[in-house]
C-alpha positions as CSV (number, residue, x, y, z in Angstrom):
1,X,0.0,0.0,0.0
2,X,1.1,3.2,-1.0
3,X,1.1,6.6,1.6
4,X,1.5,10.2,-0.2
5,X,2.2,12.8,2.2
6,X,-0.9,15.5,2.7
7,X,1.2,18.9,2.5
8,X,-1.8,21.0,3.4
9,X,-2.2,19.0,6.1
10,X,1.3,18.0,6.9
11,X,2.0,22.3,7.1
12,X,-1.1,23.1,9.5
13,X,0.2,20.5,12.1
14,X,3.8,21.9,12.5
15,X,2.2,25.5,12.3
16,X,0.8,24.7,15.2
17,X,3.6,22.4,16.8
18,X,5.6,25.7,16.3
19,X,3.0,27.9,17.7
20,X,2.8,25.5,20.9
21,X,6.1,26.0,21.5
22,X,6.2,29.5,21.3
23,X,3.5,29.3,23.6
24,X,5.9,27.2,26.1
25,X,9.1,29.5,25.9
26,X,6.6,32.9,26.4
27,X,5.1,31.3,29.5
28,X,8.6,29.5,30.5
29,X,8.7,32.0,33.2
30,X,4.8,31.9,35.0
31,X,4.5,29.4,37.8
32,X,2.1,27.0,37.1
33,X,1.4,26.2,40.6
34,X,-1.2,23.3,41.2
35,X,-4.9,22.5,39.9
36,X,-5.9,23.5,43.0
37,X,-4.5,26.4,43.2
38,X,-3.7,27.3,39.6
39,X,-0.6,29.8,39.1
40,X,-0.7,32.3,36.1
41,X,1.0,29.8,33.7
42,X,-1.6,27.0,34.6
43,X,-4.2,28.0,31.5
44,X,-1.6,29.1,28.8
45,X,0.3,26.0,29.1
46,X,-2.5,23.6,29.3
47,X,-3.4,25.1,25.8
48,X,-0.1,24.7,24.5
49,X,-0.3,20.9,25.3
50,X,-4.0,20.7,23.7
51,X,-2.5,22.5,20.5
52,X,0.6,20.5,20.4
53,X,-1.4,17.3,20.6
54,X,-3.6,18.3,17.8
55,X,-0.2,19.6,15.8
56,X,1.1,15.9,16.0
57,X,-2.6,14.4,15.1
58,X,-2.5,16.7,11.7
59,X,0.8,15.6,11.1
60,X,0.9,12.2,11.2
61,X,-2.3,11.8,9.2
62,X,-0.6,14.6,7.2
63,X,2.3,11.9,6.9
64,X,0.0,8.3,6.3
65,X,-2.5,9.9,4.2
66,X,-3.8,7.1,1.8
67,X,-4.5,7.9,-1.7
């Protein structure tokens, strides 16, 4: 079986694999603190997780689209 790479697809999830981690180096310096008591890096970085998971989703089935 042959894969061709998606490059609309493939692009979207490193755009926002990159914009997670410029999410991570501009927060880098809030504490995070605990869910219980949340710092003022809690929210921002918990985003930046959700978007880098969906960054790695898009690309790999950027990467083992099937024609």
């Amino acid at each position: 079986m042959l894969h061709r790479v998606d490059a609309k697809e493939l692009a979207f999830g490193l755009f926002l694999i990159a914009l997670a981690l410029v999410a991570f180096a501009s927060t880098s310096t809030l504490s995070v603190g605990t869910a219980a008591d949340m710092g003022p890096g809690f929210v921002p970085r918990a985003l930046a997780w959700i978007i880098l998971t969906f960054g790695a989703v898009f690309c790999i089935t950027g990467l083992l689209k099937v024609p």
